[in-house]
N, C-alpha and C positions, 0 to 999 in steps of 0.2 A: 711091313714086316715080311711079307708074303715073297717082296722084291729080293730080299734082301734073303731070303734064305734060297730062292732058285739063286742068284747071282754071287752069291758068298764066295769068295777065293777057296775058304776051306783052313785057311793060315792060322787065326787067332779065334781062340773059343767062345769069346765074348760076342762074337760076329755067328760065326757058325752056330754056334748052339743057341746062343740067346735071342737069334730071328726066330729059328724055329717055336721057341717054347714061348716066346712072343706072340706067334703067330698062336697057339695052342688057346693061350693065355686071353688075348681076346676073343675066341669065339666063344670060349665060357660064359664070358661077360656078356654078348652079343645073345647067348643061350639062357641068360639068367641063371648062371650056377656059381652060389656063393659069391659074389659081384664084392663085395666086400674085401673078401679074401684077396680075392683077384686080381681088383684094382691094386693093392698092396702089394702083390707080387709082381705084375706089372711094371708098379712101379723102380721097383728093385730092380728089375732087367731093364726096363730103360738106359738108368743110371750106369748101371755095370756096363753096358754096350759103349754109353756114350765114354766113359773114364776108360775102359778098357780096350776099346777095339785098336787095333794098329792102324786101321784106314781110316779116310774121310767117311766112305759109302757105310761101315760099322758104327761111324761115331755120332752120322747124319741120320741114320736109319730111324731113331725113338724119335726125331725132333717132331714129326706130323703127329706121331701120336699122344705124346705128351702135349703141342699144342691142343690137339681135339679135347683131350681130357680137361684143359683148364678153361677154353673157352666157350665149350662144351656138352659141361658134366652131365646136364639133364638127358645126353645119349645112353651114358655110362650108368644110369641108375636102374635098377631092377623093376 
C-alpha cells in the first residue's frame, strides 16, 4: 500500500486515495485499534482498488495484502 501511494499516477481515486487510507488502515490494525472494524474496512478498499483502479499497479496493489490476511490471519488479530 505504502508503494503504491508514493508511485500512484494520481489519475483514478480508487488508486490514489484508497493506497493511502489503506496504508492508514493497517497500521490501525498493526496498532491494535478496533482490528475488527478495520479489518472490515480494509477489506472494502481492497476490493474497491482491485474493481476500480484503471491500471494494473491499482488493481495489483490489495493482492499481498489480501493474500497476508487469508493465509495469515493470526498477524491481523489483536
Amino acid at each position: 500500500m505504502k508503494f503504491c501511494e508514493v508511485e500512484s499516477c494520481g489519475k483514478c481515486t480508487p488508486c490514489r486515495i484508497g493506497s493511502v487510507r489503506g496504508k492508514e488502515t493497517l497500521d490501525k490494525i498493526i496498532a491494535g485499534e478496533e482490528v475488527a472494524k478495520n479489518m472490515a474496512l480494509l477489506d472494502d478498499i481492497c476490493k474497491l482498488m482491485t474493481e476500480g483502479s484503471l491500471c494494473a499497479m491499482g488493481g495489483l496493489t490489495p493482492m499481498p495484502v489480501q493474500s497476508a490476511i487469508k493465509h495469515f490471519p493470526e498477524d491481523f488479530e489483536a
